[in-house]
C-alpha positions in Angstrom: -8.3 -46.2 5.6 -9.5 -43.8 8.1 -9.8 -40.1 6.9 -10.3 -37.1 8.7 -10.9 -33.7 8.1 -8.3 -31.0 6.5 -6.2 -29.3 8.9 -3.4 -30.0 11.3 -5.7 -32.7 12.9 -5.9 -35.0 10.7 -2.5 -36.8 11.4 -3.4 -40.2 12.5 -3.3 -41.0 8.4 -0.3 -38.6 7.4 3.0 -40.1 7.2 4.8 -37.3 9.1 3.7 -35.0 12.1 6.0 -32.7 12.5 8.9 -31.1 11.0 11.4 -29.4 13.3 14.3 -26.9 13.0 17.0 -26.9 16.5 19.9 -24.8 16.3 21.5 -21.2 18.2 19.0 -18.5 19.3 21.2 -15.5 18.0 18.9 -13.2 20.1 19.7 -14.8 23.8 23.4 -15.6 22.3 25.5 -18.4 24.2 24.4 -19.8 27.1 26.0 -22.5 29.3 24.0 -25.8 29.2 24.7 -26.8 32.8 23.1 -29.8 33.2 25.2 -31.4 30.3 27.3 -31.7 32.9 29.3 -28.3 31.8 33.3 -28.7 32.6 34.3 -25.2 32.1 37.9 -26.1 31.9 37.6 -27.9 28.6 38.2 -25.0 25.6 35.2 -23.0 24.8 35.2 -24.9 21.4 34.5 -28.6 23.4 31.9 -26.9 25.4 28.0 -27.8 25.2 26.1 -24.4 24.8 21.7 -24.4 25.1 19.8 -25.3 21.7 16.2 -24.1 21.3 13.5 -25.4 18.7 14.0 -22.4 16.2 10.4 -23.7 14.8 8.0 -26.6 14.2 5.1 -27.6 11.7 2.8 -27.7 12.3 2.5 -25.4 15.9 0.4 -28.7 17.5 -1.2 -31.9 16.4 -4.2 -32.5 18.5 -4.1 -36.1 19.3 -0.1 -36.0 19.6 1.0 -32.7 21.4 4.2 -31.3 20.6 6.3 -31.4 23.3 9.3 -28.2 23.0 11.6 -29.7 25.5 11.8 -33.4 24.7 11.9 -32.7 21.2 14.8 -30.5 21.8 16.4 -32.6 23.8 16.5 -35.5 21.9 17.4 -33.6 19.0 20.7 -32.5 20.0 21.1 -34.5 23.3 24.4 -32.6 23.8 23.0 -29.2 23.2 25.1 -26.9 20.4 28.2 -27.7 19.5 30.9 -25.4 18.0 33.8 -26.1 15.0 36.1 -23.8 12.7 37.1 -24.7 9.2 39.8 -26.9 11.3 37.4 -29.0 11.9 35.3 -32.0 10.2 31.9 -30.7 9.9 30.2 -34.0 8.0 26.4 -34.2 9.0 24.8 -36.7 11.1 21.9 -38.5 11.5 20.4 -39.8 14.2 17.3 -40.8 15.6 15.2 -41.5 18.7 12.1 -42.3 20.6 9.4 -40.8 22.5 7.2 -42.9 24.9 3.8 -41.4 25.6 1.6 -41.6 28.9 -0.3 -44.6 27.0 2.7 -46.8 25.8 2.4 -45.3 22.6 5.6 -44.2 20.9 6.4 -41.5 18.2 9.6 -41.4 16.0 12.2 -38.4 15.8 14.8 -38.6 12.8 17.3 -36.0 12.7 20.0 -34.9 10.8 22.7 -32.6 12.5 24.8 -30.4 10.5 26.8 -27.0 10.4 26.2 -23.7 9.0 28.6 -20.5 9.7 27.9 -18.1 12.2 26.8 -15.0 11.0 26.4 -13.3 13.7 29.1 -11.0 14.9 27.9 -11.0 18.6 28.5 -15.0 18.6 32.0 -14.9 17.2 33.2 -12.0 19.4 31.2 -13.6 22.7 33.3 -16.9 20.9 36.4 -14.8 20.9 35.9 -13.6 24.4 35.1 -17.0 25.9 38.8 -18.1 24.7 41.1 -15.1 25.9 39.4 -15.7 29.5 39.8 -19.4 28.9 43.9 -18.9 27.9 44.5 -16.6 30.7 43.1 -18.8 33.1 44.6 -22.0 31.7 48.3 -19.5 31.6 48.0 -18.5 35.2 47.2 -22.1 36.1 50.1 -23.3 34.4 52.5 -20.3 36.4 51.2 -20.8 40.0 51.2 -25.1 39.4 54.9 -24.4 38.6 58.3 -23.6 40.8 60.0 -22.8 37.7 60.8 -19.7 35.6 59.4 -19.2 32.1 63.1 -20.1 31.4 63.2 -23.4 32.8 59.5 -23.6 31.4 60.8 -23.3 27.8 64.4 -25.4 28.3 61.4 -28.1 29.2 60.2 -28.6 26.1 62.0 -31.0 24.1 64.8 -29.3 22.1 63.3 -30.8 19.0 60.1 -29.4 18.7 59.6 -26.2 17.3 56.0 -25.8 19.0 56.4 -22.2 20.6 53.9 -20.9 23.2 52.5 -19.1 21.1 51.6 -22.4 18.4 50.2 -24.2 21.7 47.9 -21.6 22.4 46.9 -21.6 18.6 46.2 -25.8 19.0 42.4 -26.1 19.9 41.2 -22.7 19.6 39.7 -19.6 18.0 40.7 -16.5 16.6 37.9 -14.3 14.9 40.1 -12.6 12.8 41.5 -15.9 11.2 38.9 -18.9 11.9 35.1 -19.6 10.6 33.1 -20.4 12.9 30.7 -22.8 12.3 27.8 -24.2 14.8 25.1 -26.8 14.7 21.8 -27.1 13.4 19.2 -30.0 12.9 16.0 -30.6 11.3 13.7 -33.6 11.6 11.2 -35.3 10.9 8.3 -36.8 13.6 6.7 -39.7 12.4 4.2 -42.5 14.3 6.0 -45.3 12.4 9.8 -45.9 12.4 10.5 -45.3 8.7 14.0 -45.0 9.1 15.2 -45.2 5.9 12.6 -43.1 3.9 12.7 -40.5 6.6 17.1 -40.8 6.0 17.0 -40.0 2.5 14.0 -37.5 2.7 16.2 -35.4 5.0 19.6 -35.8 3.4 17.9 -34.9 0.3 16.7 -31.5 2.0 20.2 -30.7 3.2 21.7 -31.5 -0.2 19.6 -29.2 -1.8 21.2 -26.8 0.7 24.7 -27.2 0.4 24.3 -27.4 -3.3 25.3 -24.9 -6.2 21.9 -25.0 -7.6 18.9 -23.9 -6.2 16.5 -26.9 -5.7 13.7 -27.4 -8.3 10.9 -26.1 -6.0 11.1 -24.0 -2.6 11.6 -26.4 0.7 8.6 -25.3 1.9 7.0 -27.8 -1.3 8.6 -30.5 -0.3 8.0 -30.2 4.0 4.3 -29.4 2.6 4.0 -32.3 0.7 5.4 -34.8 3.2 3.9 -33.5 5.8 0.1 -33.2 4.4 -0.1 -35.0 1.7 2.0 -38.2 1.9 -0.1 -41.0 3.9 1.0 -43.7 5.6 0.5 -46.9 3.7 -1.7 -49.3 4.6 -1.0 -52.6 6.3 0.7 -55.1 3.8 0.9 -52.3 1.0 4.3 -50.2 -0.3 4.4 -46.4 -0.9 6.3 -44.3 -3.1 6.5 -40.4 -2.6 9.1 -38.0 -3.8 12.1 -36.1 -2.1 13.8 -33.0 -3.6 15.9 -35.4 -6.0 14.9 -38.7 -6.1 11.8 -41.2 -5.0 11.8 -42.8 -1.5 9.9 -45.7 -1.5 8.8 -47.5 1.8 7.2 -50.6 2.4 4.5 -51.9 5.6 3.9 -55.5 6.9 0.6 -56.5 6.3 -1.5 -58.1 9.7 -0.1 -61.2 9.6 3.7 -60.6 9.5 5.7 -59.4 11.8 5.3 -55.6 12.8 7.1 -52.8 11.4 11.2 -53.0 11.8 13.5 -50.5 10.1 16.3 -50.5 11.6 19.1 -52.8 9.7 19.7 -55.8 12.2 22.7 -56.3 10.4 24.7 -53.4 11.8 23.3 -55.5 15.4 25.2 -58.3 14.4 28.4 -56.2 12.8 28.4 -54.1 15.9 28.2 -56.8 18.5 28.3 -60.6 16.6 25.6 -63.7 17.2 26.7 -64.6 20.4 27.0 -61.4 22.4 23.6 -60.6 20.7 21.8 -63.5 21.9 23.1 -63.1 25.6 22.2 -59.7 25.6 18.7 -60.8 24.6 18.3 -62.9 27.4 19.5 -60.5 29.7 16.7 -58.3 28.1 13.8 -60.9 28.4 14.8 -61.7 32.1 14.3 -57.4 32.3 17.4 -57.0 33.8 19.1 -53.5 33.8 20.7 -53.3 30.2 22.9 -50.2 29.2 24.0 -49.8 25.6 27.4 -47.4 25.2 29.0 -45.7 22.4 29.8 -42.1 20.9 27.3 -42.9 18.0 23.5 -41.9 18.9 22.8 -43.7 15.9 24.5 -47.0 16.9 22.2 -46.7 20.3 19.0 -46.5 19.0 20.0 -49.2 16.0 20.9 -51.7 18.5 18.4 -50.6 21.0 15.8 -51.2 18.9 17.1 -54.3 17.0 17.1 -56.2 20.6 13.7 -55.1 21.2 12.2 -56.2 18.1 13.0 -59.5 18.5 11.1 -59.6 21.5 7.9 -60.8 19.8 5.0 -61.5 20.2 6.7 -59.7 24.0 7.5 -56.0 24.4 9.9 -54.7 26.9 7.9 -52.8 29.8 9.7 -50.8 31.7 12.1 -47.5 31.6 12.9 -47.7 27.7 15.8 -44.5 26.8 17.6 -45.6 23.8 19.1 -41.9 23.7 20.0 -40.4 27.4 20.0 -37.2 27.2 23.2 -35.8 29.5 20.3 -33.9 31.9 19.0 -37.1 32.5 22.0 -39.6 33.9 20.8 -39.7 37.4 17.8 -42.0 35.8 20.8 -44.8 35.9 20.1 -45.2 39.8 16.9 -46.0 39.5 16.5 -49.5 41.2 14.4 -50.4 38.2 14.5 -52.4 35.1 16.1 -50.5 32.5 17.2 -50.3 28.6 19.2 -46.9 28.3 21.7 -45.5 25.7 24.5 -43.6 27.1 26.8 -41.7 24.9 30.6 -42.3 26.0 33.0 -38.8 25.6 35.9 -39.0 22.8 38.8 -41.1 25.2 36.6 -41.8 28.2 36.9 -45.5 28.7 34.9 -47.6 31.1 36.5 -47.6 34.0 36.3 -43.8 34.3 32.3 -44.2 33.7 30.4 -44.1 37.6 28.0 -46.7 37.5 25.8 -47.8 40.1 26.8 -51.4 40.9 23.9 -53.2 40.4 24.5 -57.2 40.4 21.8 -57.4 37.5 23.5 -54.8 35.2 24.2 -55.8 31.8 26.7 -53.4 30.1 27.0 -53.3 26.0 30.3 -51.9 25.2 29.4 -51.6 21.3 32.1 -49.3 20.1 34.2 -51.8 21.4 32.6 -55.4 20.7 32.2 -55.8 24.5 29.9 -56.9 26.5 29.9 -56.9 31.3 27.1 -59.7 31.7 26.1 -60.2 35.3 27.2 -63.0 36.9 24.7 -65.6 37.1 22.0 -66.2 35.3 20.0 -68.8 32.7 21.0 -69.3 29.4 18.3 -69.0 26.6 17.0 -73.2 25.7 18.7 -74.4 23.1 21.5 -71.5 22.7 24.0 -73.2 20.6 21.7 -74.7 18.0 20.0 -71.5 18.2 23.2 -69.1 17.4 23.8 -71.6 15.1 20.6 -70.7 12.9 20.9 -67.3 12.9 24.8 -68.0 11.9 23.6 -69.3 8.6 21.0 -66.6 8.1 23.4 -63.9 8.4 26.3 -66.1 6.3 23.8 -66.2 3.1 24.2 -62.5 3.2 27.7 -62.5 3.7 27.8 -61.2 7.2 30.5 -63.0 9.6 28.7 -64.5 12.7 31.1 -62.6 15.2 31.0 -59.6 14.0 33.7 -57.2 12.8 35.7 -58.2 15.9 36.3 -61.8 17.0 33.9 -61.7 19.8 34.8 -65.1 21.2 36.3 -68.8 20.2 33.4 -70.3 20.1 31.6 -67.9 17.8 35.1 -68.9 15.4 34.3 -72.2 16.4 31.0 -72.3 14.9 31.6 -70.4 11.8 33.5 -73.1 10.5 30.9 -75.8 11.6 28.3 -73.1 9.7 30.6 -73.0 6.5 30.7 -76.6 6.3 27.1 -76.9 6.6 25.7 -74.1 4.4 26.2 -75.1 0.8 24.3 -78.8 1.7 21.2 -76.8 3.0 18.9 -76.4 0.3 15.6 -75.8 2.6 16.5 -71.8 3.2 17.6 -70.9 -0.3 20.9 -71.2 0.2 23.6 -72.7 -2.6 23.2 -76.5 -3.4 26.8 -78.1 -3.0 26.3 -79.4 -6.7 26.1 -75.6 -7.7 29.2 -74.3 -5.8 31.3 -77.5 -7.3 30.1 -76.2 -10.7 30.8 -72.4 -9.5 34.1 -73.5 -8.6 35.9 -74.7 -12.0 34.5 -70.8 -13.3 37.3 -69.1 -15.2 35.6 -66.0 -14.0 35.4 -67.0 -10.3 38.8 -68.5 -10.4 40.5 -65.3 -11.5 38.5 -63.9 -8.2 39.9 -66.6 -5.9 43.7 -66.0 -7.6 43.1 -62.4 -7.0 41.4 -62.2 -3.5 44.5 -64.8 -2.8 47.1 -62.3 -3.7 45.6 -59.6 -1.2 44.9 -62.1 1.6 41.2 -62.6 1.1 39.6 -65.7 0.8 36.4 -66.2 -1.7 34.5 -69.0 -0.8 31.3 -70.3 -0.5 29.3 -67.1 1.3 31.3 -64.9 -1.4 30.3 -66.1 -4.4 26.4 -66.5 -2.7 26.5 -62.9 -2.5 27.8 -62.2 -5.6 25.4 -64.2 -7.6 22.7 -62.3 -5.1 23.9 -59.1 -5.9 23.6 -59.8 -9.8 20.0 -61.2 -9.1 19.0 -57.9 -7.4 20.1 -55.5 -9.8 18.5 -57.3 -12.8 15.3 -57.2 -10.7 15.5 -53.6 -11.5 13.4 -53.1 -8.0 13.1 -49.7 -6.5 15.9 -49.8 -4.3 19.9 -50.5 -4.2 21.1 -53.9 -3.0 22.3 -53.4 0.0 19.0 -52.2 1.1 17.2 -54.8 -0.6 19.3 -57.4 1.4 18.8 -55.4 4.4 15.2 -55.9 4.4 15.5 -59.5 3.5 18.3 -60.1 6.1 15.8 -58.4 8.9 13.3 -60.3 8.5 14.6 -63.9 8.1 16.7 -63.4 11.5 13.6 -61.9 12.9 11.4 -64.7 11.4 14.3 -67.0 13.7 13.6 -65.4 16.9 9.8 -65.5 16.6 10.0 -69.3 15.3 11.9 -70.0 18.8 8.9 -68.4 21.1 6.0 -69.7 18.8 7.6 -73.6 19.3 8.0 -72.5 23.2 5.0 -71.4 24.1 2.4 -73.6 21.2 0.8 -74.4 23.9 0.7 -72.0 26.4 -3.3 -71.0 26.0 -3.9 -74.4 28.0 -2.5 -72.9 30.9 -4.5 -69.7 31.1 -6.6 -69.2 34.0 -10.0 -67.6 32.8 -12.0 -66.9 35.5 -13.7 -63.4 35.0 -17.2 -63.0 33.8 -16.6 -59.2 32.3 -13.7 -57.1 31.5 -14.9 -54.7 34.2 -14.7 -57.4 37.1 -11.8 -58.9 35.9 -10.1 -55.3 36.0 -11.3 -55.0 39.8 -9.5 -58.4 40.9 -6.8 -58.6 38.6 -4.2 -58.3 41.3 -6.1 -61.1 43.3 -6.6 -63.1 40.5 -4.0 -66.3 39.1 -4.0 -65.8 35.0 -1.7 -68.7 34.8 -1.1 -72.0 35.6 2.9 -71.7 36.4 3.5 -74.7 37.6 1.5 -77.0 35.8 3.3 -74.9 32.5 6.6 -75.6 34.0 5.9 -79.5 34.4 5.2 -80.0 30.9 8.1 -77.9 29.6 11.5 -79.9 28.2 13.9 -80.2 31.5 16.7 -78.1 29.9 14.3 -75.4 29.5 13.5 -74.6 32.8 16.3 -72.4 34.4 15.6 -69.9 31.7 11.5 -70.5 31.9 10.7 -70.5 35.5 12.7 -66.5 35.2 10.7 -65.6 32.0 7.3 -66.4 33.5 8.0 -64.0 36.3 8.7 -61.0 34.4 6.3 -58.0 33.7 6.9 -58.9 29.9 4.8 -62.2 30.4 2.5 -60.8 32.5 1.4 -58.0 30.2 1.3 -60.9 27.4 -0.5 -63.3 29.4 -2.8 -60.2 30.2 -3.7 -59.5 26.8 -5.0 -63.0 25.7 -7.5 -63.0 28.4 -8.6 -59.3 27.5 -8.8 -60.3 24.2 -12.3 -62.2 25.5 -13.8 -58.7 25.7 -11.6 -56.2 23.1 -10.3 -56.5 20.0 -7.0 -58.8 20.5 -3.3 -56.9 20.6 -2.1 -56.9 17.0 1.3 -58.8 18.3 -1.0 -61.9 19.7 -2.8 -62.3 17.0 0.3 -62.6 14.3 1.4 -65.4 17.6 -2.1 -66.9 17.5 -2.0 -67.6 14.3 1.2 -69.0 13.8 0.2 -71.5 16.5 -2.6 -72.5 15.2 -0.8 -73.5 11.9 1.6 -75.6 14.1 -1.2 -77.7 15.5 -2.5 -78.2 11.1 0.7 -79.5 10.3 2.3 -81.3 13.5 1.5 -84.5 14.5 3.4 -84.4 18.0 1.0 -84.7 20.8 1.6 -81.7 23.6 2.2 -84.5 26.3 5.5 -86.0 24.0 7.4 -82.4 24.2 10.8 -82.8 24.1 13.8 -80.1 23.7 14.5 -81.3 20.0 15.6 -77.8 18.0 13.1 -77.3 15.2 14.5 -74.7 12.6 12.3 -72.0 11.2 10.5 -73.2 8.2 9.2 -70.0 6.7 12.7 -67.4 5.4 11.8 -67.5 2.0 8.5 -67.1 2.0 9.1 -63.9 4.5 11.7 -62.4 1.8 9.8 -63.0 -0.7 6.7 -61.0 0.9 9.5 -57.7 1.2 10.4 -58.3 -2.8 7.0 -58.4 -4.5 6.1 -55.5 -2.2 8.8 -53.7 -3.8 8.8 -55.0 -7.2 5.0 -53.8 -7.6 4.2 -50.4 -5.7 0.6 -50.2 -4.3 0.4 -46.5 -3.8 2.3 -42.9 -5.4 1.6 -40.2 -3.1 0.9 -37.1 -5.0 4.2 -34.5 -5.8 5.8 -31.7 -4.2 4.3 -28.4 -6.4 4.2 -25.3 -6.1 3.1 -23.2 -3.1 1.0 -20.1 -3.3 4.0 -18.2 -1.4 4.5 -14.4 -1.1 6.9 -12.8 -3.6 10.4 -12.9 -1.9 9.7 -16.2 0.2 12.0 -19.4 -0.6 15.3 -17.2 -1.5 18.1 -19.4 -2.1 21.3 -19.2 -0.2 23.7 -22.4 -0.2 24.9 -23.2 3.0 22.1 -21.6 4.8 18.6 -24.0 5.8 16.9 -20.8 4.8 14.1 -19.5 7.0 10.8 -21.5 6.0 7.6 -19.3 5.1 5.4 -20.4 8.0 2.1 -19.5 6.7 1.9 -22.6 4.1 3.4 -24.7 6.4 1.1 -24.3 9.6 -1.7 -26.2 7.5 -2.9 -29.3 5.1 -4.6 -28.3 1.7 -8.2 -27.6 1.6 -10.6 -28.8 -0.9 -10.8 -25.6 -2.4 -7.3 -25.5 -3.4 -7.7 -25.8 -6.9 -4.1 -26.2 -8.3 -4.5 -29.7 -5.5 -7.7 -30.8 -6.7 -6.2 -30.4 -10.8 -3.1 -32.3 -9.5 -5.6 -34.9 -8.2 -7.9 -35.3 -10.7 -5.4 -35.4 -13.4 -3.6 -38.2 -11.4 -6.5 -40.4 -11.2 -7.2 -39.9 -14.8 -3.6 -41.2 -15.8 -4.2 -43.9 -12.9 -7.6 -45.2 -14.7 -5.8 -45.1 -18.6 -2.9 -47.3 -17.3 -5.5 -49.6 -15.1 -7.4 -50.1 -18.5 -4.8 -50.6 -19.9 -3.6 -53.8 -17.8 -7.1 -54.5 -17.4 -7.2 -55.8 -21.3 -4.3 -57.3 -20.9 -5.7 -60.1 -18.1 -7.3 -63.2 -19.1 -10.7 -63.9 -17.4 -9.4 -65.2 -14.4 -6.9 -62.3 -13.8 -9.9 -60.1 -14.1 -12.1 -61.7 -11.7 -9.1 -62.3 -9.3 -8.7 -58.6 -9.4 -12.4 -57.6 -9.4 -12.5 -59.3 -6.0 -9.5 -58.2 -4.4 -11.1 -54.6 -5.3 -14.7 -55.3 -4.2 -14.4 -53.4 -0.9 -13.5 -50.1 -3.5 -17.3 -48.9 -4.2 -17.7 -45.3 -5.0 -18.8 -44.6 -1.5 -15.8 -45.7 -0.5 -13.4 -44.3 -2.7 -15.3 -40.6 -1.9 -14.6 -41.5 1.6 -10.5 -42.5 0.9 -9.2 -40.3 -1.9 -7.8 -43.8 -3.4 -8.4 -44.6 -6.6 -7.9 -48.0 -8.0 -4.5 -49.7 -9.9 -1.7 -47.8 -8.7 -3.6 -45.9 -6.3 -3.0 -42.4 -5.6 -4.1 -41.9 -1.6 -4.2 -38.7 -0.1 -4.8 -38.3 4.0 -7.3 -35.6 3.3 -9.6 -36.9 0.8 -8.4 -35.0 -2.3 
């Protein structure tokens, strides 16, 4: 693991960049955000006002600028928003994605929440905003009508005790009766998607805000310590560092599995079920123009993502906006590929929403299980066998094929064909038919089934799967709660489906690449002259059902960039993606004995799920690496006052900086933690046979002293540090 120096440089190797506060500048007060699209004769209260980054830590990261506007932006996409004590002020997290000049992408996870407004001049420019908003709404209402205030009144229904006075009351604010409360966020900026970790770490923070007691240590410990002194882990490796409360622990694929994916793919399939899923991802590898809507920012960037990372070993490249910031909606008439979030308005439904009308626009209702799919266009090989695969994946975690709504017969239509199928299928893990006879004459289970009869639920074979899985998990007494234990699982078997289908697809697709090119540099000069692949020759040897869909895909930017990077891999070091792909084909061609002239369209099911959960739980069940804990700071006397309610005001100067190796209380920390890391080593150490020891000896050879003066690791359960402590 790379290390660089001390300092607000060294962040390739830290787990977090930046940590970022966006709320209300009380000194330039309210302003208008006018290109939310400001509608001025909504109430003051529904109104979007400017946000500003209050501050940032550090002020800049060399290699990964901070960027004030973006950041801003994506952080509260609809600028400030307002409530009284009327109002539900529950926090909210969100997150979202920045794209860099290199295709490079950094992470932003925020959580939004409310404090009161203390400051007079906002509730009285508050106040002000509403008495010019009701007098203009009033003489609206008088020149719009022929009619006295008499005949006014007599038009109310006689049975509604609502005065004028009680409508003008509905939907506003009165400073001498209301709180007013306005929004704040703070995130984290990380260069992996750590979704969860980053969740809890945050929620933890704001917790310790709204609660009675002052946190154990200042906030400014804990943003210190994630932010300088919690690594990333290393490839294959799980890391536990600690949040004001609790431990968060967080878990990387190792080379050969597929990349990083945090985002639970079972919300994909809640939100929008198997089949509208899997037309979506065609629509997406054929890189037509795909928008994603919903009131949730969350539910945009989970699906968003989820689609996209089951792209592999392809990546989408063109205009990627999971979160479109209001300022930016004329980016939807770009005559481009697109995959854009939109955020719909409370009531707004979709025929009020101006769209370009694009003949290749795929539209993702997801708040309503909907889906607009352009008219025409080739259906992924094998689609039915295919849904049908992922339909038992997601039914051994108890998760309906079509979603929370019936998406469409034949989804229903399959389940049942699933259900009928699943207990006899032994090769994934799933029940044995013996096991569910047995299960079935259980006084225990019975008394479920009587029960779950009486309320109008039926418990069945999926049910009692999950509830043997859920006693299984919680005796494992791993790091983490069931449901995100089987959200891991469930992400990576239905991922582990999708990549199965493209590594059968394209086994042999190096056979048709062109290699002409001497050197990278002349290859570069001619690559727009130059054929990389043999298309047609591909096509001819390719199943017949397979070639609507095929003769598209091979035509898209997506395979071009992929077919790219295997011939640039003669010359570089080969894209991490095509090398998980390389290798998976190559252990196709061990272990199959079809010749690549007999292909046929014959559905092959993936062979690896339980092997690829099995990876996630030892990860968890043994962690490789504790970060070192929050401590104290060496702040001035006053700094970190306590006030619940209030995200207090952060002491900057032990924030704009990492440790320094002359920090002693760091180096004390450190040392004693390596200490107490070598006792419990020996300790396991005595307790290996021969074998165990040499086993481990090897797997540890690359550790020599040089190298672990280099790291800051230290053997067992290594204690890493980004800055060599």
């Amino acid at each position: 693991m790379s290390v660089s120096a001390p300092g607000s440089g060294s962040a390739p190797c830290r787990f977090a960049h930046y940590f970022v506060i966006c709320g209300i500048d009380t000194d330039s007060g309210l302003e208008p955000d006018e290109l939310a699209g400001e509608n001025f004769e909504q109430s003051p209260l529904k109104r979007t006002f400017k946000s500003k980054v209050l501050a940032h830590y550090p002020q800049n990261v060399e290699w990964n600028p901070f960027d004030q506007d973006a950041v801003n932006m994506l952080c509260m996409p609809k600028g400030l928003s307002f409530r009284t004590q009327m109002e539900n002020r529950d926090p909210q997290f969100h997150s979202y994605i920045i794209t860099r000049e290199d295709g490079s992408r950094t992470y932003g996870f925020v959580l939004t929440f409310y404090e009161e407004v203390t400051c007079k001049q906002i509730c009285t420019a508050m106040q002000t905003l509403y008495q010019m908003h009701n007098a203009e709404h009033y003489s609206s209402v008088c020149a719009s009508s022929s009619c006295s205030m008499d005949s006014l009144a007599s038009s109310l229904d006689e049975g509604d005790n609502t005065s004028l006075s009680k409508l003008q009351r509905c939907n506003s604010y009165d400073i001498s009766r209301d709180t007013l409360y306005v929004s704040k966020c703070i995130c984290l900026i990380t260069p992996l998607p750590f979704m969860r970790a980053c969740r809890k770490f945050l929620s933890q923070l704001h917790r310790a805000v709204t609660s009675q007691q002052p946190p154990p240590l200042p906030l400014e410990s804990y943003i210190h310590n994630i932010l300088y002194e919690v690594p990333l882990p290393p490839p294959g490796r799980s890391l536990k560092f600690y949040g004001v409360y609790e431990p968060i622990v967080c878990q990387r694929p190792g080379p050969s599995e597929l990349p990083l994916s945090d985002y639970p793919l079972r919300e994909v399939f809640e939100l929008l079920g198997v089949e509208n899923l899997v037309q979506v991802f065609s629509c997406v590898l054929l890189e037509m123009q795909i928008l994603l809507y919903s009131q949730d920012y969350q539910r945009l960037m989970t699906v968003a993502e989820g689609i996209t990372t089951l792209l592999f070993p392809f990546q989408w490249q063109h205009v990627y906006v999971p979160i479109l910031p209001a300022s930016l909606l004329h980016f939807l008439d770009a005559p481009v590929p697109y995959l854009m979030g939109l955020q719909s308005k409370e009531g707004t439904d979709r025929s009020k929403l101006e769209l370009p009308q694009e003949a290749n626009l795929c539209f993702v209702d997801i708040d309503n299980h909907f889906i607009e799919l352009p008219e025409d266009f080739p259906q992924f090989p094998n689609k039915l066998e295919f849904i049908q695969e992922i339909s038992e994946v997601l039914l051994q975690f108890g998760i309906p094929p079509e979603g929370s709504l019936h998406c469409s017969e034949s989804a229903t239509k399959l389940k049942s064909l699933v259900l009928d199928d699943l207990a006899d299928d032994k090769k994934n893990g799933n029940i044995p038919a013996n096991v569910y006879e047995l299960l079935k004459g259980n006084e225990t289970i019975a008394r479920l089934q009587a029960l779950a009869k009486r309320t109008g639920v039926r418990v069945d074979k999926i049910e009692i799967t999950r509830m043997l899985a859920e006693k299984e998990e919680k005796d494992s007494k791993l790091p983490c709660d069931w449901e995100e234990l089987r959200d891991y699982k469930l992400n990576v078997q239905v991922r582990e489906v999708f990549a199965s289908r493209f590594t059968q697809m394209f086994a042999d697709y190096e056979a048709f690449v062109i290699l002409t090119a001497q050197d990278l540099d002349s290859w570069l000069t001619n690559r727009e002259q130059m054929q990389n692949f043999d298309k047609a020759s591909f096509l001819s040897d390719q199943p017949e059902p397979y070639l609507p869909f095929l003769s598209h895909f091979i035509e898209t930017q997506m395979f071009a960039t992929f077919i790219d990077n295997k011939i640039m891999s003669q010359w570089e070091e080969k894209d991490p993606l095509l090398r998980v792909l390389d290798s998976r084909i190559e252990k196709i061609r061990l272990y199959s004995v079809r010749a690549p002239a007999l292909r046929t369209s014959m559905y092959q099911k993936c062979t690896v799920l339980k092997e690829a959960a099995q990876s996630i739980e030892q990860r968890l069940a043994k962690i490789d690496h504790t970060a070192i804990h929050p401590h104290l700071l060496d702040m001035k006397i006053g700094q970190g006052k306590y006030e619940q309610g209030f995200f207090p005001k952060l002491q900057s100067d032990v924030l704009a900086t990492g440790p320094t190796n002359n920090n002693r209380w760091a180096s004390r920390s450190a040392t004693a933690q390596r200490r107490k890391d070598r006792l419990r080593q020996h300790s396991e150490h005595l307790g290996l046979d021969n074998d165990l020891r040499e086993v481990r000896y090897l797997m540890h050879g690359g550790l020599t002293r040089r190298g672990l003066e280099g790291s800051g690791i230290s053997t067992g359960t290594r204690t890493l540090s980004p800055l060599g402590l």
